[in-house]
PDB file of N, CA, C and O in Angstrom:
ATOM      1  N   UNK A   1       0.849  -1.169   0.000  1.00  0.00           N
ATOM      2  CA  UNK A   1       0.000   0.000   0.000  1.00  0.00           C
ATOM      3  C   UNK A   1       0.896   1.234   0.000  1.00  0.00           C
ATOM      4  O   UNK A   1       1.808   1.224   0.826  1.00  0.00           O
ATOM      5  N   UNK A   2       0.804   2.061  -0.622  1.00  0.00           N
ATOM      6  CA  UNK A   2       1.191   3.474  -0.877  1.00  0.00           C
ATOM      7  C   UNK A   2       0.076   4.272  -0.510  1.00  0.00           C
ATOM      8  O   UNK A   2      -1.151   4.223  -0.587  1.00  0.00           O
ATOM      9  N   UNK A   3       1.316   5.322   0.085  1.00  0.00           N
ATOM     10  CA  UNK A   3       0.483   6.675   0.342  1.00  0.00           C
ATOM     11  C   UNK A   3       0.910   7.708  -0.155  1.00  0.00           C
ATOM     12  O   UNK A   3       2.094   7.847  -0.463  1.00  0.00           O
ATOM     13  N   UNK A   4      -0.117   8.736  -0.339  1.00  0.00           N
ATOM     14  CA  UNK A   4       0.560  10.132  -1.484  1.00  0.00           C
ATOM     15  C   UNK A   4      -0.323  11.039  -0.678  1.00  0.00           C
ATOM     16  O   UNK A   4      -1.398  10.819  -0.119  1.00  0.00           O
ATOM     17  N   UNK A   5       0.506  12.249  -0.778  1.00  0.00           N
ATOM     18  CA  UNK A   5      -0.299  13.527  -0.014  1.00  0.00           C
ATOM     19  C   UNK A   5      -1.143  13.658  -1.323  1.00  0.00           C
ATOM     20  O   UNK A   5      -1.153  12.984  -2.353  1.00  0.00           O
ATOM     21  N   UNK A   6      -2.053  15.077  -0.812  1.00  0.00           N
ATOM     22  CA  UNK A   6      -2.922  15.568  -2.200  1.00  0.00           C
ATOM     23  C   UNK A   6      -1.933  15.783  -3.707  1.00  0.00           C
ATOM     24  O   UNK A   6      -1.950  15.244  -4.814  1.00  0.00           O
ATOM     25  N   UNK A   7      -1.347  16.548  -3.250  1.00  0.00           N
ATOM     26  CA  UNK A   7      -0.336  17.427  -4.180  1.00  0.00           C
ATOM     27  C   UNK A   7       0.378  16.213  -5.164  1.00  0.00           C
ATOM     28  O   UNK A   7       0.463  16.339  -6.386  1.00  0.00           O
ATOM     29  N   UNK A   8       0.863  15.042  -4.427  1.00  0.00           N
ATOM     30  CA  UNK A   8       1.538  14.053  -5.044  1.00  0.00           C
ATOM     31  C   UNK A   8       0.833  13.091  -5.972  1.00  0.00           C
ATOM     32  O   UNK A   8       1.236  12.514  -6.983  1.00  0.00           O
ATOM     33  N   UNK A   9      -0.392  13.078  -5.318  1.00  0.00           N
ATOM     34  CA  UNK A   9      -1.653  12.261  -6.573  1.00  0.00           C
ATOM     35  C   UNK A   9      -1.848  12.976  -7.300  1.00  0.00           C
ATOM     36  O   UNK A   9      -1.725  12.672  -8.486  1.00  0.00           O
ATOM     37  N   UNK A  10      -2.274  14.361  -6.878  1.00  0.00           N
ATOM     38  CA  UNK A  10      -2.786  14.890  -8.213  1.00  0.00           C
ATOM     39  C   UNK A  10      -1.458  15.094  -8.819  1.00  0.00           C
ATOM     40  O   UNK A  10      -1.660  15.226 -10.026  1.00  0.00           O
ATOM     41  N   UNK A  11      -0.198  15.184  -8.568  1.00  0.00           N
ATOM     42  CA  UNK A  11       0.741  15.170  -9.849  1.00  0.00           C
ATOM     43  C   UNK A  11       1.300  13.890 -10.643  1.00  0.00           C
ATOM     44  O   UNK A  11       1.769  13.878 -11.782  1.00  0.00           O
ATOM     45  N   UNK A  12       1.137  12.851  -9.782  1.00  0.00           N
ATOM     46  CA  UNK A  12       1.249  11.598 -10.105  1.00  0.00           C
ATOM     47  C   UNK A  12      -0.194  10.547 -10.425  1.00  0.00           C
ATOM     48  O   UNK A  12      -0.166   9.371 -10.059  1.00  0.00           O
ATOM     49  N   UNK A  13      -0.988  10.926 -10.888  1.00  0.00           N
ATOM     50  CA  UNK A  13      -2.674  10.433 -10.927  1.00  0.00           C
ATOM     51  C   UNK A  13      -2.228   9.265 -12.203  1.00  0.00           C
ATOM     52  O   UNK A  13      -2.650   8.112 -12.289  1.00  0.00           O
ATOM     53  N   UNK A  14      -1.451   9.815 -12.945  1.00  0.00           N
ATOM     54  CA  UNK A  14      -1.087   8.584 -14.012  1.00  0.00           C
ATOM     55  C   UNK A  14      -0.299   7.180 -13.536  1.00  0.00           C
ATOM     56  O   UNK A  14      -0.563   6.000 -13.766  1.00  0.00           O
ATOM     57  N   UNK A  15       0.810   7.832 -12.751  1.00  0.00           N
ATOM     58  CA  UNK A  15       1.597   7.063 -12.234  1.00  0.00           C
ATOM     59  C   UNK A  15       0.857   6.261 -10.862  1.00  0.00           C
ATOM     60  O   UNK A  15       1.428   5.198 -10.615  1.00  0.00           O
ATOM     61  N   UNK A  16      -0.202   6.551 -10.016  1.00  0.00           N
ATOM     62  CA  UNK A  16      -1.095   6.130  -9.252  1.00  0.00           C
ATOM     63  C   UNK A  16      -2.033   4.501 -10.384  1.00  0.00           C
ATOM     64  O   UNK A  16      -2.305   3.341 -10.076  1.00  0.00           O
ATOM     65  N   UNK A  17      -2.157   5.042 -11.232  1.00  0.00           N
ATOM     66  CA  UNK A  17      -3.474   4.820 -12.346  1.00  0.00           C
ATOM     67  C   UNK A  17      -2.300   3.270 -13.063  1.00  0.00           C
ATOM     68  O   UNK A  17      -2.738   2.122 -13.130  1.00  0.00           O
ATOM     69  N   UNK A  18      -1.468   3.495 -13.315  1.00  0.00           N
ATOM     70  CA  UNK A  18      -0.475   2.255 -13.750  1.00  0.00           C
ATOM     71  C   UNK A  18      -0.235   1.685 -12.997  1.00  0.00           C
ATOM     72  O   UNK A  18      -0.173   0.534 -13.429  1.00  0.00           O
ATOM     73  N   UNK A  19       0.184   1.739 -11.032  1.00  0.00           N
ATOM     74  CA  UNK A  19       0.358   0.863 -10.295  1.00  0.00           C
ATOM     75  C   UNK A  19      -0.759  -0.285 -10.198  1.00  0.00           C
ATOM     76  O   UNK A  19      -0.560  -1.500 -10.164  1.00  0.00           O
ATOM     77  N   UNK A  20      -2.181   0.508 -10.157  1.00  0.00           N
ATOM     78  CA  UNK A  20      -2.861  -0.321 -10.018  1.00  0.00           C
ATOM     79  C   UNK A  20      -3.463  -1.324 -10.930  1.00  0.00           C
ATOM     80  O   UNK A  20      -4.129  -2.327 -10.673  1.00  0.00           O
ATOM     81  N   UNK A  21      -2.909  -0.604 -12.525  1.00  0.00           N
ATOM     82  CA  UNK A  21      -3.665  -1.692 -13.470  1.00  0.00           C
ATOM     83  C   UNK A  21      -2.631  -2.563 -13.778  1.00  0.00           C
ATOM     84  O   UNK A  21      -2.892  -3.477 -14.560  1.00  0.00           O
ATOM     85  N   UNK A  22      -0.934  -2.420 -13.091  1.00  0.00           N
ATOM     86  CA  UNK A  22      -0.576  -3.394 -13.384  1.00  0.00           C
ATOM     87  C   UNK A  22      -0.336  -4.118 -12.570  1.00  0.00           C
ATOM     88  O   UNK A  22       0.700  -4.778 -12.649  1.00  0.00           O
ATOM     89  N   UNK A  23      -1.312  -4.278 -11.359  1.00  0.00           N
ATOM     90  CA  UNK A  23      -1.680  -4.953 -10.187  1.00  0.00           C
ATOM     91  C   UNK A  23      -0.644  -4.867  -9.232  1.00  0.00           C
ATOM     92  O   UNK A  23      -0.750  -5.589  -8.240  1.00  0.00           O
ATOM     93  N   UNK A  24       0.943  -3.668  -9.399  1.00  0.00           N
ATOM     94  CA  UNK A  24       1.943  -3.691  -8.325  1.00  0.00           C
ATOM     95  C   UNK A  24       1.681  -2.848  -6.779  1.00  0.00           C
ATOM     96  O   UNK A  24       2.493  -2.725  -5.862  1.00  0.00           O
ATOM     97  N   UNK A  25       0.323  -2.353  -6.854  1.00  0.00           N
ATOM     98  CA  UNK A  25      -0.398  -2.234  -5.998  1.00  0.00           C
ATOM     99  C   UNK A  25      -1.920  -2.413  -5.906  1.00  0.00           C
ATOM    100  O   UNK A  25      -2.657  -2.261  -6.880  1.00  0.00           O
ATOM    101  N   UNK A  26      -2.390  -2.777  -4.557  1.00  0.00           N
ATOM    102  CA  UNK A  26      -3.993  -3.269  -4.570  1.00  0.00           C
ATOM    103  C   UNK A  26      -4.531  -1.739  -4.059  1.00  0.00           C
ATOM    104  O   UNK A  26      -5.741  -1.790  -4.282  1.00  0.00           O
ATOM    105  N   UNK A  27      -4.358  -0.975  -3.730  1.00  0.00           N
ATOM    106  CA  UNK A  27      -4.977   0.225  -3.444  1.00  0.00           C
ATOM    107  C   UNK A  27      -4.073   1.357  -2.701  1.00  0.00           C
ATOM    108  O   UNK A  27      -3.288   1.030  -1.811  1.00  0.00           O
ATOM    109  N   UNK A  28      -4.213   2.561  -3.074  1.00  0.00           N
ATOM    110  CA  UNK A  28      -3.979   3.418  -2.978  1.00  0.00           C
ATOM    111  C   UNK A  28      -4.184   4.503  -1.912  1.00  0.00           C
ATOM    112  O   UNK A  28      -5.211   5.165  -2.069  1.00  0.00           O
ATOM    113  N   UNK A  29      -3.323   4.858  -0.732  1.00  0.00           N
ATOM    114  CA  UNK A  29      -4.389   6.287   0.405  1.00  0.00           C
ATOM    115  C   UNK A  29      -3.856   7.630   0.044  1.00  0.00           C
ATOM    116  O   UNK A  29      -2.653   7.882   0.105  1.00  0.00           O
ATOM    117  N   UNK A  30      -4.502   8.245  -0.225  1.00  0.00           N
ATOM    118  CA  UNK A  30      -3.942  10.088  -0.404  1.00  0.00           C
ATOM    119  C   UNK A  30      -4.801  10.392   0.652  1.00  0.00           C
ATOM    120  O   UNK A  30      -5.939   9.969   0.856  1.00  0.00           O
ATOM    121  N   UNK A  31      -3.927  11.408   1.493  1.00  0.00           N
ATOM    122  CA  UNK A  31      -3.973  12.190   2.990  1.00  0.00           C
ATOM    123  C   UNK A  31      -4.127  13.272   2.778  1.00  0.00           C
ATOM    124  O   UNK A  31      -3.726  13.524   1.642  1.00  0.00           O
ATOM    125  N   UNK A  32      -4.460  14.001   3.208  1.00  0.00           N
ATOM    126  CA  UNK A  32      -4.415  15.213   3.491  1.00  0.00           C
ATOM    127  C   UNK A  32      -4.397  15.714   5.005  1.00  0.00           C
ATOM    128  O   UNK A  32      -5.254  15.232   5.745  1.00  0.00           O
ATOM    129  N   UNK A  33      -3.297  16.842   5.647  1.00  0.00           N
ATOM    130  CA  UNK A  33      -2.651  17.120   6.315  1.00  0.00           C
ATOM    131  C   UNK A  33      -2.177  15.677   7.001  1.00  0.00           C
ATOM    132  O   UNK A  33      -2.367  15.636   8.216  1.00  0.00           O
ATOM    133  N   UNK A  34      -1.672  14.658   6.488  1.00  0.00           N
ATOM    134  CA  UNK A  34      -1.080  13.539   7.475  1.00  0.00           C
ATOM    135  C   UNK A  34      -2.208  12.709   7.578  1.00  0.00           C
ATOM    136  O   UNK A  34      -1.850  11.534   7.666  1.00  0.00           O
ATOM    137  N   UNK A  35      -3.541  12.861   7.604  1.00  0.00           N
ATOM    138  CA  UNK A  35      -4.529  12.248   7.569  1.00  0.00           C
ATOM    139  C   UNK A  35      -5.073  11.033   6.407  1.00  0.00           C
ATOM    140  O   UNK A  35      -4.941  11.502   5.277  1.00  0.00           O
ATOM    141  N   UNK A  36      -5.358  10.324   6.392  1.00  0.00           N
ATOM    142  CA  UNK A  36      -5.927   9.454   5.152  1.00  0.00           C
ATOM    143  C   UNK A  36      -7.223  10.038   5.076  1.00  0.00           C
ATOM    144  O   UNK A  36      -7.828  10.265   6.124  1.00  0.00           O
ATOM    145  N   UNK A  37      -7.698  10.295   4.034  1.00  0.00           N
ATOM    146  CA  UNK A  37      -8.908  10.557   3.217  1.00  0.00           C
ATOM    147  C   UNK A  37      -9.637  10.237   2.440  1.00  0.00           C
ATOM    148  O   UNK A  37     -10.759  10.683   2.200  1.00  0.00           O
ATOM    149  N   UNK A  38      -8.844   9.096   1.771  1.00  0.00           N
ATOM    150  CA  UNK A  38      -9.344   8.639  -0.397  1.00  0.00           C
ATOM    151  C   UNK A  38      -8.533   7.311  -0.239  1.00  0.00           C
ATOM    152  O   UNK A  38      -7.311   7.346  -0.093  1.00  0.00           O
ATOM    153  N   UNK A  39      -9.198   6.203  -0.271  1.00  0.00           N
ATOM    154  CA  UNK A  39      -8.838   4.783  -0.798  1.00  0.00           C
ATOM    155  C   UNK A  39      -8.954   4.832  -2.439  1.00  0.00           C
ATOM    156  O   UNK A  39     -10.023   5.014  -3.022  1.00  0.00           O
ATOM    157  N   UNK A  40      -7.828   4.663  -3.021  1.00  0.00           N
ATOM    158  CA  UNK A  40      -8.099   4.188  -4.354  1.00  0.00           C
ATOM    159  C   UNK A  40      -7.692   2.833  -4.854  1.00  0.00           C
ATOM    160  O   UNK A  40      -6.547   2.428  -4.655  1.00  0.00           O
ATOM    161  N   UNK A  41      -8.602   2.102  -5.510  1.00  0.00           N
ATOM    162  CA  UNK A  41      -8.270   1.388  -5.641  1.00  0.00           C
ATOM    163  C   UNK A  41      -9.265   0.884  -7.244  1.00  0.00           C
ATOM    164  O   UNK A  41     -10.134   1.648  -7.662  1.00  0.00           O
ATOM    165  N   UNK A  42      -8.922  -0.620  -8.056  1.00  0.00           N
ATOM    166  CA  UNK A  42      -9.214  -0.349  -9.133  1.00  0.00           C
ATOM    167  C   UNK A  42     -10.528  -0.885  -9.544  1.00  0.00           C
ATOM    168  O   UNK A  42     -10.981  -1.934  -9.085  1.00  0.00           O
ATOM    169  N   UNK A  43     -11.146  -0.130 -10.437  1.00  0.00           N
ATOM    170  CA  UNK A  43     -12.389  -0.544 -10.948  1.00  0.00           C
ATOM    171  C   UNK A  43     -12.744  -2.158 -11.024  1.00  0.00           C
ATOM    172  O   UNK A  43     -11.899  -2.868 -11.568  1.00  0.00           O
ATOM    173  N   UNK A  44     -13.743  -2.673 -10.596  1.00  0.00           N
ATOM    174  CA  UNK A  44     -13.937  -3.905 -11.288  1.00  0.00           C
ATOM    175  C   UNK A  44     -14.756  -3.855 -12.250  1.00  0.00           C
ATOM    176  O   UNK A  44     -15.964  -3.768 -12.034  1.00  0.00           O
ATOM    177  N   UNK A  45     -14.312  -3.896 -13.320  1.00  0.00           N
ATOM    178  CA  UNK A  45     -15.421  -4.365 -14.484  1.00  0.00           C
ATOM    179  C   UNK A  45     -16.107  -5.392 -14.417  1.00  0.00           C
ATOM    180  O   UNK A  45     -17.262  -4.973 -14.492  1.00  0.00           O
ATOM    181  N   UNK A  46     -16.144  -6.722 -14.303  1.00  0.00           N
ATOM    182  CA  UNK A  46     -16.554  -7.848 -14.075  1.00  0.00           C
ATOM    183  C   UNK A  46     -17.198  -8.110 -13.151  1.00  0.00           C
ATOM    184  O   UNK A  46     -17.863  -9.124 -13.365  1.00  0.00           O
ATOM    185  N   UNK A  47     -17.401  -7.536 -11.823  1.00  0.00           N
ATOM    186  CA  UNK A  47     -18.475  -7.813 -11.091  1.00  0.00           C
ATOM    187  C   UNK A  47     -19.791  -7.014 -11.849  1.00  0.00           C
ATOM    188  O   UNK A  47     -20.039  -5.831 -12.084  1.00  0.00           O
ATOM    189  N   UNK A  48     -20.589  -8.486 -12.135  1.00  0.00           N
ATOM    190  CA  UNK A  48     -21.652  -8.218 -12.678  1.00  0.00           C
ATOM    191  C   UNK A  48     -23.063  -8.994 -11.533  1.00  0.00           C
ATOM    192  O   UNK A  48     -24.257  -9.008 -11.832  1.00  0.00           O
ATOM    193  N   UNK A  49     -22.452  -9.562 -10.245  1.00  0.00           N
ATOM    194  CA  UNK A  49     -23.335 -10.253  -9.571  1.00  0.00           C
ATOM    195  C   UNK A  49     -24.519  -9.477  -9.039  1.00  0.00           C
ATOM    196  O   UNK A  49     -25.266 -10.024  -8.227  1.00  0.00           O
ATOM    197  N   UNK A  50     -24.742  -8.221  -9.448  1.00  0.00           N
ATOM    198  CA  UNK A  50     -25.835  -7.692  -8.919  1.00  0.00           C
ATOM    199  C   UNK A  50     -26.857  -7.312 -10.408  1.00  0.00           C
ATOM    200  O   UNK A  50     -27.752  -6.469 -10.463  1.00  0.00           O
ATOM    201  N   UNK A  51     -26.472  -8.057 -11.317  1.00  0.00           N
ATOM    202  CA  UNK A  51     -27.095  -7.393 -12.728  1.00  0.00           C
ATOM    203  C   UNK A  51     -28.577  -8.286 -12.614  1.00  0.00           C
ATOM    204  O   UNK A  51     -29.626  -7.702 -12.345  1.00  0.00           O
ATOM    205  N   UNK A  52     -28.531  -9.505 -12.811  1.00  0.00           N
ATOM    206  CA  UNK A  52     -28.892 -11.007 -13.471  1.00  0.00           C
ATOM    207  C   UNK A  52     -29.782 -11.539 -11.780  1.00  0.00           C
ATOM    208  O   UNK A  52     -29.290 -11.978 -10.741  1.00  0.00           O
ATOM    209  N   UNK A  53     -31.310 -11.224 -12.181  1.00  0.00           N
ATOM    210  CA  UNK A  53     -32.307 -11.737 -10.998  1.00  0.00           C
ATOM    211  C   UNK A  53     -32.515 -10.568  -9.704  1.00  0.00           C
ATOM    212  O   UNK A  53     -33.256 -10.858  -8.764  1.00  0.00           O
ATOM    213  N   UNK A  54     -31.871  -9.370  -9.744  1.00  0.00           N
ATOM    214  CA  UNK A  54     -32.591  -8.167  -9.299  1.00  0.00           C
ATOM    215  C   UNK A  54     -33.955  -8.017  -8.753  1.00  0.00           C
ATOM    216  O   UNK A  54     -34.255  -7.767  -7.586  1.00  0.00           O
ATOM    217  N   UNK A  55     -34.931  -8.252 -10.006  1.00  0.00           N
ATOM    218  CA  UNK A  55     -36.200  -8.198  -9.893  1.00  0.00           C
ATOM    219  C   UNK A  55     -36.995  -9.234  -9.663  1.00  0.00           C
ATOM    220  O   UNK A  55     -38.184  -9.283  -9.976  1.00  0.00           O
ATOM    221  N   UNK A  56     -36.128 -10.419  -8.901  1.00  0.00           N
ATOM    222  CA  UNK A  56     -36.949 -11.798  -9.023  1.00  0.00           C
ATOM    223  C   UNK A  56     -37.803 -11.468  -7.824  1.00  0.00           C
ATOM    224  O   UNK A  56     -37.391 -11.102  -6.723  1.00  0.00           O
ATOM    225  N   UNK A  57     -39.512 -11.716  -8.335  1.00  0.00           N
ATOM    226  CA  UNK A  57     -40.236 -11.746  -7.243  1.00  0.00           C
ATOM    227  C   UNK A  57     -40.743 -10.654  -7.467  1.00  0.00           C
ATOM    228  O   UNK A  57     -41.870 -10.639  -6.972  1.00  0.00           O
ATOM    229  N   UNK A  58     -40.461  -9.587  -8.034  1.00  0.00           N
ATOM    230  CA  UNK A  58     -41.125  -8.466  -8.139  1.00  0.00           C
ATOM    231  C   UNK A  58     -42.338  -8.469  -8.710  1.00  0.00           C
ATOM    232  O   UNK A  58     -43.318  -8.040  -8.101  1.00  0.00           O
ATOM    233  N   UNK A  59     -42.425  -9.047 -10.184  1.00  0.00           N
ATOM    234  CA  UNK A  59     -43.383  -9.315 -10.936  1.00  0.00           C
ATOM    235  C   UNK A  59     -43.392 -10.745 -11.467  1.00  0.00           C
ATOM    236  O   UNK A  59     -42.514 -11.607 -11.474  1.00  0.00           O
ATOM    237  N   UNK A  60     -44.420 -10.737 -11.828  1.00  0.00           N
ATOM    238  CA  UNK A  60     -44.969 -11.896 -12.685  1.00  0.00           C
ATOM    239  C   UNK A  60     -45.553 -11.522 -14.203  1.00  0.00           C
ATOM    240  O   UNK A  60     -46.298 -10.600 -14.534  1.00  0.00           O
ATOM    241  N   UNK A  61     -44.960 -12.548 -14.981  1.00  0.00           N
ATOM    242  CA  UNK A  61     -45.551 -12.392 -16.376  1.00  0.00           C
ATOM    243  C   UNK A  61     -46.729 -13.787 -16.555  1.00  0.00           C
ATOM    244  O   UNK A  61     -46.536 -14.970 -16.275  1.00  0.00           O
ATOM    245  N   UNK A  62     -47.791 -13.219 -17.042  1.00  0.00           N
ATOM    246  CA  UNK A  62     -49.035 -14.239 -17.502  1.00  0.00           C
ATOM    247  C   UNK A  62     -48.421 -15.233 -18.482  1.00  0.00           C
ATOM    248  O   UNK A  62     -47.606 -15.041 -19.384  1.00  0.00           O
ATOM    249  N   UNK A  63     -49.140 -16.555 -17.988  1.00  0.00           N
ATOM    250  CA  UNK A  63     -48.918 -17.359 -18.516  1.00  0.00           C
ATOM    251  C   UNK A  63     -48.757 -17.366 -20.659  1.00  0.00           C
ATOM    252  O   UNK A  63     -47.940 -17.611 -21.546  1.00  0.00           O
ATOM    253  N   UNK A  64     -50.539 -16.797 -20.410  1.00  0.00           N
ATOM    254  CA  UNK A  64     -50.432 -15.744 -22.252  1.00  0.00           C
ATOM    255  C   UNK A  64     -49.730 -14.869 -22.655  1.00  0.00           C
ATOM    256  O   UNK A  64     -50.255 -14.117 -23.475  1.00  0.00           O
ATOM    257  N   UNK A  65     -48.770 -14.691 -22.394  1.00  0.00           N
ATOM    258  CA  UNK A  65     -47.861 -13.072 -22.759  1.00  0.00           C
ATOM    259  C   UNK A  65     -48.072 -13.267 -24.080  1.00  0.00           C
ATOM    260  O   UNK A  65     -48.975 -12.705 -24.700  1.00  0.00           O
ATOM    261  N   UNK A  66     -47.210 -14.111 -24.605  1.00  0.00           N
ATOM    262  CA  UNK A  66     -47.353 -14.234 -25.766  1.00  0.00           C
ATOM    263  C   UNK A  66     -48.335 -14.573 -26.997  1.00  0.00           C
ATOM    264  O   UNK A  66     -47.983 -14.666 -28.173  1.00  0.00           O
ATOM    265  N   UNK A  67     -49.339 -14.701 -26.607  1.00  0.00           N
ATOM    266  CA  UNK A  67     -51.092 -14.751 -27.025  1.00  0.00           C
ATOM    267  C   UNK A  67     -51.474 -13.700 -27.345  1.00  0.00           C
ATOM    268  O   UNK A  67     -52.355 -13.645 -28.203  1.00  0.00           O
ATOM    269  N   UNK A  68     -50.957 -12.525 -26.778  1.00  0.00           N
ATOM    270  CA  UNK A  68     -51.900 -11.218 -27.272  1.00  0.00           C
ATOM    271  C   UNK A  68     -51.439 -10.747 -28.657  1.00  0.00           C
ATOM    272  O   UNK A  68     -50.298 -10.906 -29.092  1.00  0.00           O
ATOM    273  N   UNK A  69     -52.397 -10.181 -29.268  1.00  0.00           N
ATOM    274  CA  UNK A  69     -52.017 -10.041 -30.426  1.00  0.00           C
ATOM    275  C   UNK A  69     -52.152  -8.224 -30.732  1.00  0.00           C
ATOM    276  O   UNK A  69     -53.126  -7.501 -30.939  1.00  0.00           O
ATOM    277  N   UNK A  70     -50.739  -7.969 -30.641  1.00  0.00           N
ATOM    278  CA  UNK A  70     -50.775  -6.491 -30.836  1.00  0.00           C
ATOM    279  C   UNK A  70     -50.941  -5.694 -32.136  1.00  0.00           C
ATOM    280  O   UNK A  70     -50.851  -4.467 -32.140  1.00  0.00           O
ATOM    281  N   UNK A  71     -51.192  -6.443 -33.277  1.00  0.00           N
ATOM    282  CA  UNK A  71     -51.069  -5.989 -34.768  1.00  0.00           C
ATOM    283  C   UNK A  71     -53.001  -4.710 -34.902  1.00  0.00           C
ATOM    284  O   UNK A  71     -53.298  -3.970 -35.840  1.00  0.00           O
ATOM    285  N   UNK A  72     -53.602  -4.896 -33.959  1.00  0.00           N
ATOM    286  CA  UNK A  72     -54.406  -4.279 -34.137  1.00  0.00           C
ATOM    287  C   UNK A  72     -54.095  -2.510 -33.181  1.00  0.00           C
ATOM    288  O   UNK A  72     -54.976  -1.652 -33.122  1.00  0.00           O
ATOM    289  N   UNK A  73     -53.236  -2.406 -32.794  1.00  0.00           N
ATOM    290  CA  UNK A  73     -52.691  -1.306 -32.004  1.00  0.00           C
ATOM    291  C   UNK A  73     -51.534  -0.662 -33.316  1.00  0.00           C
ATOM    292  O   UNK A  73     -50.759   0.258 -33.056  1.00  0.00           O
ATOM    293  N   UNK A  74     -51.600  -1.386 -34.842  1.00  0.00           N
ATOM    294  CA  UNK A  74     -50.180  -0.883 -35.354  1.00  0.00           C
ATOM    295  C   UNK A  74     -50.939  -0.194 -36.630  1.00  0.00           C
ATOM    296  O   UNK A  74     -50.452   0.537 -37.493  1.00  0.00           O
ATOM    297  N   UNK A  75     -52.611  -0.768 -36.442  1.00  0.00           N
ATOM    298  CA  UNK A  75     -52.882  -0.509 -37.851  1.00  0.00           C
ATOM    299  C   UNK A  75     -53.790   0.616 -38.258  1.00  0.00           C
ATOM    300  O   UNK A  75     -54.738   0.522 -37.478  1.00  0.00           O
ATOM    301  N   UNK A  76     -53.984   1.524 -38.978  1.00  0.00           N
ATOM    302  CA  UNK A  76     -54.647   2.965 -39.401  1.00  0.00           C
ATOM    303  C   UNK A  76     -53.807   3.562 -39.603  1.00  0.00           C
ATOM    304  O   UNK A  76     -52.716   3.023 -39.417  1.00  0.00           O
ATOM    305  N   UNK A  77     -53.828   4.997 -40.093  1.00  0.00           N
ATOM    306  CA  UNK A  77     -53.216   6.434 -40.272  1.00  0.00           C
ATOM    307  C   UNK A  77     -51.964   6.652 -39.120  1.00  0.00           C
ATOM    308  O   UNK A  77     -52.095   6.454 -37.912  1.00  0.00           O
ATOM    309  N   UNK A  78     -50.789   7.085 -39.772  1.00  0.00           N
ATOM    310  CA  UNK A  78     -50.169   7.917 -38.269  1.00  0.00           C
ATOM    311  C   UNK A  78     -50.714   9.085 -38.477  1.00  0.00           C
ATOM    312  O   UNK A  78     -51.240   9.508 -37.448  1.00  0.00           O
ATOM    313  N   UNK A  79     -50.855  10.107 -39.786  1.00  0.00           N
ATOM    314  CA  UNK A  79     -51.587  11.089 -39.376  1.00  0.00           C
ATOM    315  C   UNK A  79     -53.011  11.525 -39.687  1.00  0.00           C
ATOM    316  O   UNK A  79     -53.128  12.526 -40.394  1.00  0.00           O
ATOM    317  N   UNK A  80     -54.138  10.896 -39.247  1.00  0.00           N
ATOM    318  CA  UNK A  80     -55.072  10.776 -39.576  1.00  0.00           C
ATOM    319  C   UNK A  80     -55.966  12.328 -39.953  1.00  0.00           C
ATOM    320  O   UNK A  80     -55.884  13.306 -39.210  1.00  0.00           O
ATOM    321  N   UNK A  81     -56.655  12.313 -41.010  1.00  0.00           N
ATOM    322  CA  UNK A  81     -57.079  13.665 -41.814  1.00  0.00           C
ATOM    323  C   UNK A  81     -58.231  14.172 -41.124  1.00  0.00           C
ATOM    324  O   UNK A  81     -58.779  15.203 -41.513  1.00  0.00           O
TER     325      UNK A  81
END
C-alpha cells in the first residue's frame, strides 16, 4: 500500500493509475494534512453479480404473454385527416 499527499496524486494520478492496473499495488491512500482521506483502488469491471435476478419476485408475467395479439394497435393512419 502506498500513500501520497494531495499534491503528489494529483501530480502523479497517471503514475497512481499504472500501479494499479498493473496490479503492483492493490490500493492506494492520499492524505491530506497527514490524515488518510481517499482509498483508491481499481475498478472492477466484471463484477456483474448484482445485474442477473434483481427483480426476481417483483413481478410476474401471464402465462399468455405471448397470445396477445398487438397488430391491431399498429394498424390505421399515423396522421389521420
Amino acid at each position: 500500500m502506498t500513500i501520497y499527499n494531495m499534491y503528489e496524486a494529483k501530480t502523479n494520478l497517471s503514475k497512481i493509475s499504472k500501479l494499479l492496473e498493473e496490479k503492483k499495488e492493490e490500493m492506494v491512500i492520499i492524505s491530506r494534512n497527514g490524515k488518510p482521506v481517499l482509498k483508491v483502488t481499481l475498478f472492477d469491471n466484471n463484477d456483474r453479480s448484482g445485474l442477473f435476478g434483481c427483480a426476481k419476485g417483483l413481478f410476474t408475467i401471464p402465462d399468455d404473454f405471448d397470445d396477445i395479439d398487438v397488430s391491431k394497435d399498429f394498424e390505421g393512419e399515423i396522421f389521420p385527416k
